[in-house]
C-alpha positions in Angstrom: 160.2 23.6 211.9 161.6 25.1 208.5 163.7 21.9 208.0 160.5 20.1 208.4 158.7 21.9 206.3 161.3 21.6 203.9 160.9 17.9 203.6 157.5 17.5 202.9 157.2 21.2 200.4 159.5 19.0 198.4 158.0 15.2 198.8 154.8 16.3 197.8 145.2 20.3 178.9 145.4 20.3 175.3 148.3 22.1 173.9 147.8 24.6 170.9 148.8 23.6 167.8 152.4 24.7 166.5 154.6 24.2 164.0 157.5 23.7 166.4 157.6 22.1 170.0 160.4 23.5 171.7 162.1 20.0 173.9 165.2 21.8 175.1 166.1 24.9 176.6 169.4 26.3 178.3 170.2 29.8 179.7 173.4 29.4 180.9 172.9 30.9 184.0 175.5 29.4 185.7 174.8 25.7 184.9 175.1 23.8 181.9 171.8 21.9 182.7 168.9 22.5 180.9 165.3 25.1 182.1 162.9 21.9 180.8 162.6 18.7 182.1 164.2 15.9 180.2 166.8 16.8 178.5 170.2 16.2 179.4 173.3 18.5 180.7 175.0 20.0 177.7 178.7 18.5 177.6 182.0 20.7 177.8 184.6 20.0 175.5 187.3 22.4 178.0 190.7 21.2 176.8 192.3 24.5 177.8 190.8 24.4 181.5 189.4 28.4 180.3 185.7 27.9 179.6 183.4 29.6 182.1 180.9 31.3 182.8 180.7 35.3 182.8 178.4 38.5 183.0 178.3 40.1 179.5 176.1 42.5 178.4 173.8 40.2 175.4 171.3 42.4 173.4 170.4 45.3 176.0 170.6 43.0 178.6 173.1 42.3 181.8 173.3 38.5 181.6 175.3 35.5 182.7 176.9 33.3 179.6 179.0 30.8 178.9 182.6 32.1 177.4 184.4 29.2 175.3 188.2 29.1 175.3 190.9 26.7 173.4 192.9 26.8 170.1 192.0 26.5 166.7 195.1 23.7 166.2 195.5 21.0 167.0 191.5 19.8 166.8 191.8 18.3 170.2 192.8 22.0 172.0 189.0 23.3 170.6 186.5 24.5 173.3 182.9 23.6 172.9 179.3 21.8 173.6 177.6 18.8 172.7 174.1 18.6 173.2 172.3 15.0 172.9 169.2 15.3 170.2 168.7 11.4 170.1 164.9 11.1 171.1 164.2 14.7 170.8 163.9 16.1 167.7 163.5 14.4 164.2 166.7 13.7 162.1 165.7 15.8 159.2 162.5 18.3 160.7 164.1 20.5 163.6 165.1 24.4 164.8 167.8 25.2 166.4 167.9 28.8 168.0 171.4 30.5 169.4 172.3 33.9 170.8 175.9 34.1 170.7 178.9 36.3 170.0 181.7 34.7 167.8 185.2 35.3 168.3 187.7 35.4 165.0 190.2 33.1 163.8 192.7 33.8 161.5 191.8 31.4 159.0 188.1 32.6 158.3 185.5 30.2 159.1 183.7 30.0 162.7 181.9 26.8 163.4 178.7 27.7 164.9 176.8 23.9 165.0 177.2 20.9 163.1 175.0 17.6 163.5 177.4 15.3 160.9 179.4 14.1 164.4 182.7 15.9 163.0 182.6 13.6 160.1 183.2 16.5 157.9 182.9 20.2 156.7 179.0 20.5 157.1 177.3 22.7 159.3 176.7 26.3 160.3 179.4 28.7 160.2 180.3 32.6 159.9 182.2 32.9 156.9 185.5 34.3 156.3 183.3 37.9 155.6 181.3 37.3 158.4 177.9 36.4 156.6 176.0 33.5 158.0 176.3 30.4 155.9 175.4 26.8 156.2 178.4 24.9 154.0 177.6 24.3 151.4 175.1 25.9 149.5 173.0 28.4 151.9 174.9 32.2 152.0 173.6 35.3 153.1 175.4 38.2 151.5 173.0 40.8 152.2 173.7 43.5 154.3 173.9 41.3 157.4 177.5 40.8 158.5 178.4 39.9 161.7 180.4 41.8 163.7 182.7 39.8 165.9 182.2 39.7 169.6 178.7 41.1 169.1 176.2 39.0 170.2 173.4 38.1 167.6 170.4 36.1 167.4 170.5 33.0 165.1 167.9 30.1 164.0 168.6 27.1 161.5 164.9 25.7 160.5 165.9 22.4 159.1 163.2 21.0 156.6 162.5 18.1 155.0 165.1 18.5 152.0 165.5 22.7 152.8 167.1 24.7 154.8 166.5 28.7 156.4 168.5 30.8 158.3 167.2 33.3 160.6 169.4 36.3 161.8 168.1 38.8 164.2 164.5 38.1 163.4 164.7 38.3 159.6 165.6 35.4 157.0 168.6 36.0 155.5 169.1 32.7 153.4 167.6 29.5 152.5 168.2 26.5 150.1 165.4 24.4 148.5 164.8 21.6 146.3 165.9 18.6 148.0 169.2 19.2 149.9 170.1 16.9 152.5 172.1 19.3 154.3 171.1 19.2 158.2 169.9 15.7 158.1 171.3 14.3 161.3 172.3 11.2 159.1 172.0 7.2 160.8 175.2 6.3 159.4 177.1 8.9 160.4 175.7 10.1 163.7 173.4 7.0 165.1 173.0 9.0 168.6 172.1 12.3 167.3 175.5 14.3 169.1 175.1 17.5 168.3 178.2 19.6 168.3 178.4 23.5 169.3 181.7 25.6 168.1 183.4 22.3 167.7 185.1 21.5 164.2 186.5 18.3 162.0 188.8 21.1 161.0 191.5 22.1 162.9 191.8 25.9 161.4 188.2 26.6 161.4 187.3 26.7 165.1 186.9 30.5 166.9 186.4 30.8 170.7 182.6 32.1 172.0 180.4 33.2 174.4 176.7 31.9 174.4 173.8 32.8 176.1 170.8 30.6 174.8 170.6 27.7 173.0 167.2 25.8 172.1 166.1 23.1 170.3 163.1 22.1 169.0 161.0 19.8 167.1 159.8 20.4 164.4 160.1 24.0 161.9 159.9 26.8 163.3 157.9 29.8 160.8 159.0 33.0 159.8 156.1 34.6 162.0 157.4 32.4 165.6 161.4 33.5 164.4 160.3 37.1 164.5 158.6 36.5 167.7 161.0 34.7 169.5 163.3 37.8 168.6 160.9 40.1 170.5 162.0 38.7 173.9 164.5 35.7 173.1 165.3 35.1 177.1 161.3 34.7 178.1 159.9 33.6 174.6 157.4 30.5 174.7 156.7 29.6 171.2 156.6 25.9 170.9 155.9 25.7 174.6 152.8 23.2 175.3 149.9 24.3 177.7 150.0 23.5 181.0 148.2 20.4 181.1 146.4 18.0 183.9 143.1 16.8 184.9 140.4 16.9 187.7 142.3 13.6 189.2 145.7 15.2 189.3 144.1 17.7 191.7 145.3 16.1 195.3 145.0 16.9 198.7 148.6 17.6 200.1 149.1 15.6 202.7 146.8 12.8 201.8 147.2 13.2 197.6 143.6 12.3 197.4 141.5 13.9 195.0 138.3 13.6 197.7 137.2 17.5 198.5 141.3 18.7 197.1 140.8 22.1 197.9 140.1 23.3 201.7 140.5 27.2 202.7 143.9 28.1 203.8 144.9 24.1 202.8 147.6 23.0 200.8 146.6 21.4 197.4 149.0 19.4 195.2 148.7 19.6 191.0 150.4 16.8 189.2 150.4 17.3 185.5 152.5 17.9 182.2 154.4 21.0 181.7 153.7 22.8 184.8 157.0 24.7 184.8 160.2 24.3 184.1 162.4 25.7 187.4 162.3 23.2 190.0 162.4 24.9 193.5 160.3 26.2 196.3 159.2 29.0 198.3 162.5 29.3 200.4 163.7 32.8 199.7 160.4 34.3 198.0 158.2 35.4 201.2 157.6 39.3 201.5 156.4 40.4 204.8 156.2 37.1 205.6 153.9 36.2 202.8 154.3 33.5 200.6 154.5 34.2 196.9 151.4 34.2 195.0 153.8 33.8 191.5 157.1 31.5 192.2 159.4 30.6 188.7 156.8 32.3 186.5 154.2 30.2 187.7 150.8 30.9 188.8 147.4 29.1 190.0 144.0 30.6 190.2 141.5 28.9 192.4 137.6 30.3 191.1 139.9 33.3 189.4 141.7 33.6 192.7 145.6 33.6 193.3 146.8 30.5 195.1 150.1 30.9 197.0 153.0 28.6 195.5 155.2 26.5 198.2 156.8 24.6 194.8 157.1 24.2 191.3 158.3 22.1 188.9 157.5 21.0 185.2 155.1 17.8 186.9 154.2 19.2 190.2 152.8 22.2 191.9 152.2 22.4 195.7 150.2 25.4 196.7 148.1 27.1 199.8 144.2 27.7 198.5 142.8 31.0 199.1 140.8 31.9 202.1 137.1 32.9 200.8 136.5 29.7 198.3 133.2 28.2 198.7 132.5 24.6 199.3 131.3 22.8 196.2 132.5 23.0 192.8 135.4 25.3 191.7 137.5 25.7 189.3 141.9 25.7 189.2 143.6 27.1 186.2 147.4 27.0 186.0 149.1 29.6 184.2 152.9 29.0 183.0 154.6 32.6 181.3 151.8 34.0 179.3 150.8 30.1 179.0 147.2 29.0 180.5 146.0 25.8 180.8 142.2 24.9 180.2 139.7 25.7 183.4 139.6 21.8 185.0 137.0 21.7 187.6 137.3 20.1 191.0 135.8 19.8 194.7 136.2 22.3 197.5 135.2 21.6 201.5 135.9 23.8 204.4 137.0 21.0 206.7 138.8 18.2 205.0 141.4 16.7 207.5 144.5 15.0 205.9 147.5 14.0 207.8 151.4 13.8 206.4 153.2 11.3 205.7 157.4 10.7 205.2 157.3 9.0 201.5 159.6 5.7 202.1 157.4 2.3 202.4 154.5 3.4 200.1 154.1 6.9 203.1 153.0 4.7 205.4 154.1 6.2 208.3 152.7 9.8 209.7 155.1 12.6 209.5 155.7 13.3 213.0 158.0 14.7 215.4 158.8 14.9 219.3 156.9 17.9 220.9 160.5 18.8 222.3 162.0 18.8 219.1 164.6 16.3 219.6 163.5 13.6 216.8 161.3 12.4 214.3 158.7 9.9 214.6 159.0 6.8 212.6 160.8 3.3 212.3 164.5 3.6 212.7 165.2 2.6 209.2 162.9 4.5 208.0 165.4 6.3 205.1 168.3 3.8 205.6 170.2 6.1 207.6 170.6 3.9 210.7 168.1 6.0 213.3 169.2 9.3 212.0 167.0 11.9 209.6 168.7 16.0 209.5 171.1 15.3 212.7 168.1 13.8 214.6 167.3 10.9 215.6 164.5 8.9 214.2 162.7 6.6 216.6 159.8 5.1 217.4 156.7 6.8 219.7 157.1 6.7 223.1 154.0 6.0 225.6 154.0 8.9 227.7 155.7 11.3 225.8 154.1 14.5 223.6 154.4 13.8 220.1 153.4 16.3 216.9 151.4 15.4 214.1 151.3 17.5 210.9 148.1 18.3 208.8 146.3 20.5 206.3 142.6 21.1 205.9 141.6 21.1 209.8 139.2 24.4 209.2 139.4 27.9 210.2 141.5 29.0 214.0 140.6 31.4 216.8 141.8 34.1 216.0 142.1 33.1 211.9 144.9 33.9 210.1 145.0 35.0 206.4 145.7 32.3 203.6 149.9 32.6 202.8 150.8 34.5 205.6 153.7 33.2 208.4 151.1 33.3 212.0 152.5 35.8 214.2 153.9 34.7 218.1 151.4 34.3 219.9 150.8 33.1 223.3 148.1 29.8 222.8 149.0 29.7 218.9 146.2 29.5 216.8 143.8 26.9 217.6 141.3 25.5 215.8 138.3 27.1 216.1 136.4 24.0 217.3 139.0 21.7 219.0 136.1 19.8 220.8 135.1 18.3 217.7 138.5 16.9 217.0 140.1 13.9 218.2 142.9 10.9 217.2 141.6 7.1 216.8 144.5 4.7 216.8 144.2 0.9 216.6 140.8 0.7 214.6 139.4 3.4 217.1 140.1 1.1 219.9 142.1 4.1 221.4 140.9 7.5 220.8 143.1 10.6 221.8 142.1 13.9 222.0 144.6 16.8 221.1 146.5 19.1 223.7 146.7 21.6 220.9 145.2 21.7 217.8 145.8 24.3 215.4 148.2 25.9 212.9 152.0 25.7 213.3 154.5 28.2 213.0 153.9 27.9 208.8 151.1 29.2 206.3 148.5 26.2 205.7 150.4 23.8 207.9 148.5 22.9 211.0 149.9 20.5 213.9 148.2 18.3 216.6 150.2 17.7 219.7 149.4 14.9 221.6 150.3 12.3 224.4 150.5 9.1 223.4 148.8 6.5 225.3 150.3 3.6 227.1 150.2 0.8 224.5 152.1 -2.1 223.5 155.2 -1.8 220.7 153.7 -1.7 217.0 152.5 0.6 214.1 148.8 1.9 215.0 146.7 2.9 212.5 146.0 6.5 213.3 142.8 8.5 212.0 142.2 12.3 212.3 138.4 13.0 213.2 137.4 16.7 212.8 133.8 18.0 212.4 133.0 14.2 211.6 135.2 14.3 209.2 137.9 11.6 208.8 141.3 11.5 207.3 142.2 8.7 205.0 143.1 5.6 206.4 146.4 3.4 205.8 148.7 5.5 208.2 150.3 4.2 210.8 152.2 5.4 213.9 155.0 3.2 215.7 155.2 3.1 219.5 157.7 1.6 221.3 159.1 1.9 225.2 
């Protein structure tokens, strides 16, 4: 059951106006790959075979980071990052935003970022007295040296013809009037590589550790910098709204947007900037609960926590709460301390949709053999020559009990609460008016009624267990009835001796 449900958990605004849009994000929590959707794996520059990642302690806080090892000569023995800007921010209008700890060198100056593609000696550094300096022509020599091997908060607001640097919160230098320093020039650098710690010079290179890095388009202000400082790790300045409409407000299993929202039925949200972890409810139950908050995300049905089965920056899957009325209601989606606009949509207490396995347009009903042994569908179903998990994948036989997978069948005798695993229980938990449902296959030709009929062994997932009738080899439109109410057409079944 839990690898089924695994398969089809995964298968299934106006933003406020900023200055700055933040388009990339890494954390370096193990992975070089980046928190938003879109942007690409940062690239290692490991020549030494030393880079890694470690727990460090960064600004108060136990955290994983990325250590960066190599030599300072030759060039080619550096340790560093590239990060690809092309498409992402503007060549001469961006932020870039790093909390790292610098390492020394002998010689003086640490590269910290350059966007010139190594060309030459432009970009930001630590200076040989440890002020922050973008060479040449913007130095801080306040009373803000850096310490080495202390980690430090740094942004680089990149203007049209100006530049600001940000330490800890505070600007501590800027250059006006025109400078093209920071422009990530055509000529030069076409693709927009942007290098990290890496240097044109081979004595001006110093190993690091770093444990953010964003970019983002656009400036940042002096009011978002100080911000962003408060709580660098979970900050979501330039972070758009959660955004989608009443049509991206599905059913599930059917992904129509006819009645969405049933009691106790999983609803799917497709939209912009939902999230950015991609994952799903796997290790987040408590007391056999799902989570009503899964990677910082939350939905509200009518004001009312939703429980989350997935998330990811486009798509949220999610169990309705149990006491929503039928009619008009409302879903908000809140991302952080992000909330997207109230979008209203349609709620029904019965609402039958079946699942389907997503090769060949989901065609076919996700199904499975009552004993467990296979799934139900064409052998080549997902080109893996009859096999799907280490089971087979065959066809329906006639005579054999076969299991059906749904959402939105209505409330069960005795009912279960919305996000919670059913307890064992001799009978399961059937529906609470199996009469009234029944399976038409063939253009109703055939019509089946269910052995059981009920929830499974999983929150908001109910099954239908049923024998299948002694018909001729080929897919048969199947149609869930309940209450008079039918599941969307256009899904088959394939029987064969």
């Amino acid at each position: 059951m839990r690898a089924f449900v695994s398969l089809f958990v995964l298968s299934l605004g106006l933003a406020q106006a900023q200055n700055a849009v933040q388009v990339s994000n890494y954390l370096f929590q193990d992975t070089l790959n980046p928190q938003r959707a879109g942007s690409a794996a940062l690239i290692a520059t490991n020549p030494s075979g030393n880079n890694r990642f470690i727990t460090d302690t960064v600004l108060g806080q136990t955290r994983r980071v990325y250590d960066i090892q190599g030599a300072a000569s030759p060039r080619t023995a550096q340790g560093g990052l590239t990060y690809l800007a092309k498409d992402k921010v503007p060549r001469d209008n961006y932020s870039m935003e790093f909390v790292l700890a610098m390492g020394t060198n002998s010689a003086g100056w640490r590269r910290i970022y350059g966007c010139v593609n190594l060309t030459r000696s432009e970009g930001l550094y630590l200076d040989p007295s440890g002020f922050l300096a973008y060479f040449s022509g913007v130095s801080s020599g306040g009373n803000d040296k850096l310490t080495a091997n202390t980690y430090y908060h740094i942004i680089m607001v990149k203007k049209p013809g100006e530049v600001l640097l940000y330490l800890n919160g505070a600007l501590v230098a800027s250059r006006a009037g025109g400078t093209q320093l920071g422009i990530m020039e055509v000529a030069t650098n076409p693709d927009q590589l942007v290098q990290l710690f890496l240097d044109d010079d081979p004595f001006e290179w110093a190993p690091a550790r770093i444990a953010l890095f964003r970019a983002y388009a656009g400036p940042l202000t002096a009011a978002e910098v100080k911000e962003i400082y408060a709580n660098p790790f979970t900050s979501t300045v330039g972070l758009p709204k959660p955004g989608f409409q009443s049509s991206g407000i599905v059913n599930s299993a059917s992904f129509s947007p006819n009645n969405a929202i049933t009691p106790g039925g999983f609803f799917t949200i497709f939209g912009t900037d939902l999230g950015d972890d991609f994952g799903d409810w796997g290790q987040s139950f408590v007391n056999n609960i799902a989570p009503r908050r899964l990677n910082n995300v939350r939905v509200l049905v009518n004001d009312q926590e939703a429980f989350i089965a997935f998330t990811s920056s486009a798509q949220i899957n999610a169990i309705a709460p149990d006491n929503i009325p039928e009619g008009p209601v409302t879903v908000t989606v809140e991302y952080s301390n992000l909330r997207s606009t109230v979008v209203p949509t349609q709620s029904r207490r019965v609402n039958p949709a079946t699942f389907r396995f997503t090769p060949q347009n989901s065609r076919y009903l996700a199904a499975t053999a009552n004993d467990g042994s296979a799934y139900i569908g064409p052998a080549n179903l997902f080109g893996t020559n009859g096999q799907l998990s280490g089971l087979a994948l065959r066809p329906a036989r006639p005579g054999e009990y076969v299991v059906l997978y749904g959402t939105g069948l209505g409330p069960t005798t005795p009912p279960v609460p919305a996000g919670q695993i059913p307890p064992t229980r001799n009978g399961g938990y059937p529906i609470a008016n199996p009469s009234e449902i029944r399976l038409t296959l063939n253009g109703q030709t055939t019509t089946v009624v269910p052995a059981y009929s009920g929830l499974s062994g999983f929150p908001g997932l109910h099954q239908l267990v049923f024998l299948v009738p002694n018909l001729p080899s080929g897919d048969y439109e199947t149609v869930l009835v309940v209450n008079g109410q039918s599941s969307p057409t256009g899904t088959f079944l394939p029987i064969a001796p």
